[in-house]
TORTI-698325 format. One line per field, with one value per atom (N, C-alpha, C): residue in one letter; atom name; x negated, y, z. Coordinates in Angstrom, 3 decimals. Each point is the difference from the previous one (the first is absolute). Example, Ala and Ser with C-alpha at 12.3 -4.5 7.8 and 13.67 -1.06 7.14 Angstrom:
BEGIN
r = c(A | A | A | S | S | S) $
a = c(N | CA | C | N | CA | C) $
c1 = c(-13.190 | 0.890 | -0.900 | 0.350 | -0.820 | 0.770) $
c2 = c(-5.690 | 1.190 | 1.200 | 1.050 | 1.190 | 1.090) $
c3 = c(7.800 | 0.000 | 0.000 | -0.720 | 0.060 | 0.730) $
This chain:
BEGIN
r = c(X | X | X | X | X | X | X | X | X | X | X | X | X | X | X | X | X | X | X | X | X | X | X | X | X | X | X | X | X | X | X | X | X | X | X | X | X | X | X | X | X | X | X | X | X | X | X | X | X | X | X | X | X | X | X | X | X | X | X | X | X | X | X | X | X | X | X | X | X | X | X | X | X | X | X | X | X | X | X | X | X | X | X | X | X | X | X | X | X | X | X | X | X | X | X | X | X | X | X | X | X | X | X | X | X | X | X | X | X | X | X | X | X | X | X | X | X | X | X | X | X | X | X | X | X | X | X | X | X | X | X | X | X | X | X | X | X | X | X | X | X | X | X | X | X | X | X | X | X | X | X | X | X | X | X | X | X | X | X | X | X | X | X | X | X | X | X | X | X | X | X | X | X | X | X | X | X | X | X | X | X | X | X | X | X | X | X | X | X | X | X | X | X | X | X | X | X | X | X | X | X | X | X | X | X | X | X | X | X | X | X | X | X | X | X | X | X | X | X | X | X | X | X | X | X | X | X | X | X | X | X | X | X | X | X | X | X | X | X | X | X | X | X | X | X | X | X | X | X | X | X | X | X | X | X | X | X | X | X | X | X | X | X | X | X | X | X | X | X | X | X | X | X | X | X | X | X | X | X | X | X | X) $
a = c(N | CA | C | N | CA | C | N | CA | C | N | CA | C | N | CA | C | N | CA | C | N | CA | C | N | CA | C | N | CA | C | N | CA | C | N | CA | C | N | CA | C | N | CA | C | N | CA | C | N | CA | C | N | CA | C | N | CA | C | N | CA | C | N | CA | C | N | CA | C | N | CA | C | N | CA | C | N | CA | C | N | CA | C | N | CA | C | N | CA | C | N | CA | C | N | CA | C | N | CA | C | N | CA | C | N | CA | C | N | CA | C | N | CA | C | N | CA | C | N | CA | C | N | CA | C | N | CA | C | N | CA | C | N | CA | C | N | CA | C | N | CA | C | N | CA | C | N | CA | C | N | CA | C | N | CA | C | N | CA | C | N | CA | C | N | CA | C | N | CA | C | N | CA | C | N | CA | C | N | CA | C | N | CA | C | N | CA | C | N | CA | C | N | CA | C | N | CA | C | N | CA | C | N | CA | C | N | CA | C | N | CA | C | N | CA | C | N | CA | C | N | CA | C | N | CA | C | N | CA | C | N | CA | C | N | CA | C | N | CA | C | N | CA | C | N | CA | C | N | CA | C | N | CA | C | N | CA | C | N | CA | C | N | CA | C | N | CA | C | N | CA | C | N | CA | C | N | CA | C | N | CA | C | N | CA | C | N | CA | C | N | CA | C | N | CA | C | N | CA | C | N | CA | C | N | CA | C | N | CA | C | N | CA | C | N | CA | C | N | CA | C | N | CA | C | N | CA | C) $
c1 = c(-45.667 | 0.416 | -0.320 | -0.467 | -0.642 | 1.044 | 0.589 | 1.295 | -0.641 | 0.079 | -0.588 | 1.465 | -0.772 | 0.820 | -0.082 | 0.819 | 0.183 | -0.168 | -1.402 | -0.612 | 0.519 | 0.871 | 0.529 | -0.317 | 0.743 | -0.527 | 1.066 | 0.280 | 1.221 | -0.454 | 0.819 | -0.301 | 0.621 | 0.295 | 0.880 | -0.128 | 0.644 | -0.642 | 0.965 | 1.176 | 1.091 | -0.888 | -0.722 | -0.385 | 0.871 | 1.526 | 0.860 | 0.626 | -0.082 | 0.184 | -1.120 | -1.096 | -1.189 | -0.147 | 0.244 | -0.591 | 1.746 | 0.888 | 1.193 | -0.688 | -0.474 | 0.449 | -1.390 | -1.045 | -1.249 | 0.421 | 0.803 | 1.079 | 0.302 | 1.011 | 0.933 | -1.166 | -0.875 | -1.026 | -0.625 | -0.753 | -0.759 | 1.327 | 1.069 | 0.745 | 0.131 | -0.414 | -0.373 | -1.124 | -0.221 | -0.752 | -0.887 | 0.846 | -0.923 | -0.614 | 0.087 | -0.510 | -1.394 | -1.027 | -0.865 | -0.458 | 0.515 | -0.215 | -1.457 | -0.344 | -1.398 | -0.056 | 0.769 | 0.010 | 0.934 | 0.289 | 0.474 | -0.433 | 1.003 | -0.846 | 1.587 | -0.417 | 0.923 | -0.270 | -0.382 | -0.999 | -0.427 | -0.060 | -0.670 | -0.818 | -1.117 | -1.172 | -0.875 | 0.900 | -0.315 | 0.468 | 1.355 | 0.424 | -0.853 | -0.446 | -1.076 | -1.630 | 0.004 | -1.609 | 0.610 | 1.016 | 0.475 | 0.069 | 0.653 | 0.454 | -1.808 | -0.724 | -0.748 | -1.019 | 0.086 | -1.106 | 1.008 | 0.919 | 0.749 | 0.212 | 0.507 | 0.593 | 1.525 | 0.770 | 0.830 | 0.566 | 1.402 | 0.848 | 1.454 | -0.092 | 1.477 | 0.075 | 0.562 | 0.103 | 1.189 | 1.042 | 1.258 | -0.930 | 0.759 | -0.149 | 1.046 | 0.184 | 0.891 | -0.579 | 1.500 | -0.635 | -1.071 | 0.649 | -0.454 | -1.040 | -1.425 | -0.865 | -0.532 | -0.976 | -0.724 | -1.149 | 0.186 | -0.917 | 0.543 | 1.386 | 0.129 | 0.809 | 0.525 | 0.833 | -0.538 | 0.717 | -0.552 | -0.088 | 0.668 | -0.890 | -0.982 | -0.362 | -1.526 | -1.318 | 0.739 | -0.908 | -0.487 | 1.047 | 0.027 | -0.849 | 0.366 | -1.115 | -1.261 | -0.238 | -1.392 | -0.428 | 0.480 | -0.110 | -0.095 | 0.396 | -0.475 | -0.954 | -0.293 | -0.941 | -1.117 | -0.293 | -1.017 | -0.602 | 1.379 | -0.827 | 0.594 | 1.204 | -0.381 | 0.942 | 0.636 | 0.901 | 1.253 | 1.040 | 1.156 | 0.599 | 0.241 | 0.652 | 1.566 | 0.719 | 1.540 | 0.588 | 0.798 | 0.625 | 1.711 | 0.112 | 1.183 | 0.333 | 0.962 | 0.440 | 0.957 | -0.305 | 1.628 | -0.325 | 1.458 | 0.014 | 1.131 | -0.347 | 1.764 | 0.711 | -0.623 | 0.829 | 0.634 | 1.424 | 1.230 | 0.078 | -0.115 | -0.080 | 1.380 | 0.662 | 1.020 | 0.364 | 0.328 | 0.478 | 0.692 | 0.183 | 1.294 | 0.187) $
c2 = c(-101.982 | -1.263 | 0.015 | -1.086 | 0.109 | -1.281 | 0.226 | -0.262 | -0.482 | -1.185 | -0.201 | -0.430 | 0.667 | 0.382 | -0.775 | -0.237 | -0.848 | 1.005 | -0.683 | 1.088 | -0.585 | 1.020 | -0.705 | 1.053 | -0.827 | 0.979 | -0.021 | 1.015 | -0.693 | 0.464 | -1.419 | 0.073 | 0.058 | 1.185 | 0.192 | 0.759 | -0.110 | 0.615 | 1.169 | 0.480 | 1.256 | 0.992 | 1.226 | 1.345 | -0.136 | 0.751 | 0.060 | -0.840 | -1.205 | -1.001 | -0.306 | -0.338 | 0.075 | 1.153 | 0.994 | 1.633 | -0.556 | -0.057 | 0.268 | -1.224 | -1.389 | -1.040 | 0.361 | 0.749 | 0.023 | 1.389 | 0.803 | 1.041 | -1.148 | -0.270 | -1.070 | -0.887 | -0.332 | -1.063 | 1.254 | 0.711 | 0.791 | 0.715 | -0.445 | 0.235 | -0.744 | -1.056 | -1.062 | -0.138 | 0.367 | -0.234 | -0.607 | -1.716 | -1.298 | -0.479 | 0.790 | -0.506 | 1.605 | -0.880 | 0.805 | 0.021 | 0.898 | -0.155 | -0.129 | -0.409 | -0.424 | -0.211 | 0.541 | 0.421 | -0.250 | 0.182 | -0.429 | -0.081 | -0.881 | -0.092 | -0.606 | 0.443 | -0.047 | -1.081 | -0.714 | -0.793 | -1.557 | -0.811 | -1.171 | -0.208 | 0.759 | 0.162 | 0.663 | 1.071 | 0.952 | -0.595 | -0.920 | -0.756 | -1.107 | -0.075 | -1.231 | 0.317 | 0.978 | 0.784 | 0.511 | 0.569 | 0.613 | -1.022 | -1.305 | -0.933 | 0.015 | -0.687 | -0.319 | 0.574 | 1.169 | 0.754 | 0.929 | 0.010 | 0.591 | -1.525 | -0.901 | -1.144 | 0.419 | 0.562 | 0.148 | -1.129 | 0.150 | -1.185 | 0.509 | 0.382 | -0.119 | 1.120 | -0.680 | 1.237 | -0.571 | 1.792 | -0.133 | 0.498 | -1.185 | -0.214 | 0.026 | 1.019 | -0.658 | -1.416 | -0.469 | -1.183 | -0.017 | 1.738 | 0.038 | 1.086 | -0.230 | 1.253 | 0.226 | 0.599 | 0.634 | -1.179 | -0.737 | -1.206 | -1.246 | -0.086 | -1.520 | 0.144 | -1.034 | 0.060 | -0.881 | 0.768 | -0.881 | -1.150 | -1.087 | -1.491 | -0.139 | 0.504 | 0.401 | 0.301 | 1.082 | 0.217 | -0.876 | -0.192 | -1.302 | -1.079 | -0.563 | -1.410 | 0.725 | 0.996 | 0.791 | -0.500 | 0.586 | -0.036 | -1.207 | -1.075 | -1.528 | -0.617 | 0.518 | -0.491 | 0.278 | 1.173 | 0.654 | -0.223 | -0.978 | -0.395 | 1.030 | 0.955 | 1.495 | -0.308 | 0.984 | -0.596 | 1.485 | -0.993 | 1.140 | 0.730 | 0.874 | 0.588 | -0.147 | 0.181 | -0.270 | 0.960 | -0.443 | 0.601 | 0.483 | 1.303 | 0.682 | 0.527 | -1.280 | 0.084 | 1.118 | 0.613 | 0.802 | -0.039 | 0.466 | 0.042 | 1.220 | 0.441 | 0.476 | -0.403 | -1.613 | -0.473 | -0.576 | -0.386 | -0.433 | -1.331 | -0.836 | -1.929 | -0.494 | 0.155 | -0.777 | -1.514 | -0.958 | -1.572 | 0.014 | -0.780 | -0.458 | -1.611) $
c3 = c(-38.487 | -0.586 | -1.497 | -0.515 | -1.708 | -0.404 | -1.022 | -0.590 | -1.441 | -0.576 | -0.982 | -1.065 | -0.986 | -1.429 | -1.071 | -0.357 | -0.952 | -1.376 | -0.537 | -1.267 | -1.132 | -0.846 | -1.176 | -1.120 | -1.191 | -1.996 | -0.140 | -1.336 | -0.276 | -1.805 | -0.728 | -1.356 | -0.313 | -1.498 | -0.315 | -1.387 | -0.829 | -1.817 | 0.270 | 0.655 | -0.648 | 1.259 | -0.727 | 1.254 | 0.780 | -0.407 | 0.990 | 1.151 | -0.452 | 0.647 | 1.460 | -0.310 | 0.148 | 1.110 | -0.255 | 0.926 | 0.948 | -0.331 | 1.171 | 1.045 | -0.217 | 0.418 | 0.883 | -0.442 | 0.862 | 1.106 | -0.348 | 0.857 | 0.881 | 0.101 | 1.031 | 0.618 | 0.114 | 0.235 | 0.847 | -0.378 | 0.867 | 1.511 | -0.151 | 1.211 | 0.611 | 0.019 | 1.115 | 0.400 | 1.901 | 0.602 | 0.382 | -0.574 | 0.035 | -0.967 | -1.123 | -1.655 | -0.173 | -0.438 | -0.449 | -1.745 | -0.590 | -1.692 | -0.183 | -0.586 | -0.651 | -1.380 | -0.430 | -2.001 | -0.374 | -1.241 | -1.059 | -1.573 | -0.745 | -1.342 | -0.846 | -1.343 | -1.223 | -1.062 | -0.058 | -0.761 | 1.047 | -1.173 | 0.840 | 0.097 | -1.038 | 0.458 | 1.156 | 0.343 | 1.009 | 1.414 | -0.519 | 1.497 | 0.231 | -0.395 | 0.675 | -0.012 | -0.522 | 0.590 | 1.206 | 0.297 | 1.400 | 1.420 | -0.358 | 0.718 | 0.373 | -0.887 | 0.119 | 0.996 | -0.210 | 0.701 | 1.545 | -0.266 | 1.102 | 1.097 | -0.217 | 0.496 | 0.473 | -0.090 | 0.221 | 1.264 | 0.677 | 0.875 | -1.262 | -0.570 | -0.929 | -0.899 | -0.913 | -1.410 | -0.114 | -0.336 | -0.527 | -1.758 | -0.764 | -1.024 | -1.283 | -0.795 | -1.197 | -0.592 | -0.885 | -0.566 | -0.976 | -1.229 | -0.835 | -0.036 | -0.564 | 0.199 | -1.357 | -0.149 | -1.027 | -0.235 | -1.200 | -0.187 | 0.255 | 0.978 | 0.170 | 1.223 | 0.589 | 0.825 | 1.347 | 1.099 | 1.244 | 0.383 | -0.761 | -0.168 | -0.326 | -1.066 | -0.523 | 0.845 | 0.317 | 1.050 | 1.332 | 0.699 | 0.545 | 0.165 | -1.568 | -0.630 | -0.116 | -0.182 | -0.128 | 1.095 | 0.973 | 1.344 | 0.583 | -0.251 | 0.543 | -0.762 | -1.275 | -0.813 | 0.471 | 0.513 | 0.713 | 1.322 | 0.503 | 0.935 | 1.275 | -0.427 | 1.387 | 0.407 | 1.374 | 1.078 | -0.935 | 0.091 | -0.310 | 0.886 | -0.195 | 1.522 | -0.246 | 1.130 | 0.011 | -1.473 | -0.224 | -1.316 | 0.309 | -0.270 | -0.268 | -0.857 | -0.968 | -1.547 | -0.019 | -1.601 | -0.374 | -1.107 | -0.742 | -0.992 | -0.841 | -1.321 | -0.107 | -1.115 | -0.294 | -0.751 | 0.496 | -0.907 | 0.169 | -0.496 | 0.709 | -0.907 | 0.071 | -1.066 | -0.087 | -0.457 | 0.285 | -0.080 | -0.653 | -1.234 | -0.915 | 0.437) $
């Protein structure tokens, strides 16, 4: 039986962050890693040429933040793949 995988990145600027979250990801059976990158420049040469089906993504990266990237990304014309936001900031409301 051939079981198809859902190939994902994950972006992310903190190493540590980054190396645990690609740990936990490579323990699932149904997810196949296909890179990662620290930078928004590097995340969208990756997207680009990998095609990814979903990147867990911080908001904030090295160069700009994942809206950015994003609008890159429709400006261009390319297909986005599903998106899995995080973050570890704290937004507080007054």
């Amino acid at each position: 039986m051939n079981t198809l995988k859902l190939r994902c990145i994950v972006l992310e600027d903190e190493d540590d962050i980054r190396n645990w979250l690609v740990k936990k990801l490579q323990q699932f059976p149904e997810l196949e890693f296909v890179g990662e990158a620290a930078t928004i420049d590097e995340a969208f040469r990756l997207i680009a040429s990998t095609k990814p089906d979903a990147a867990f993504m911080d908001v904030k990266l090295i160069g700009g933040d994942a809206f950015t990237l994003l609008s890159r990304f429709q400006a261009n014309g390319l297909l986005i793949p599903y998106i899995v936001m995080a973050t570890g900031y704290l937004v507080c409301a007054k």
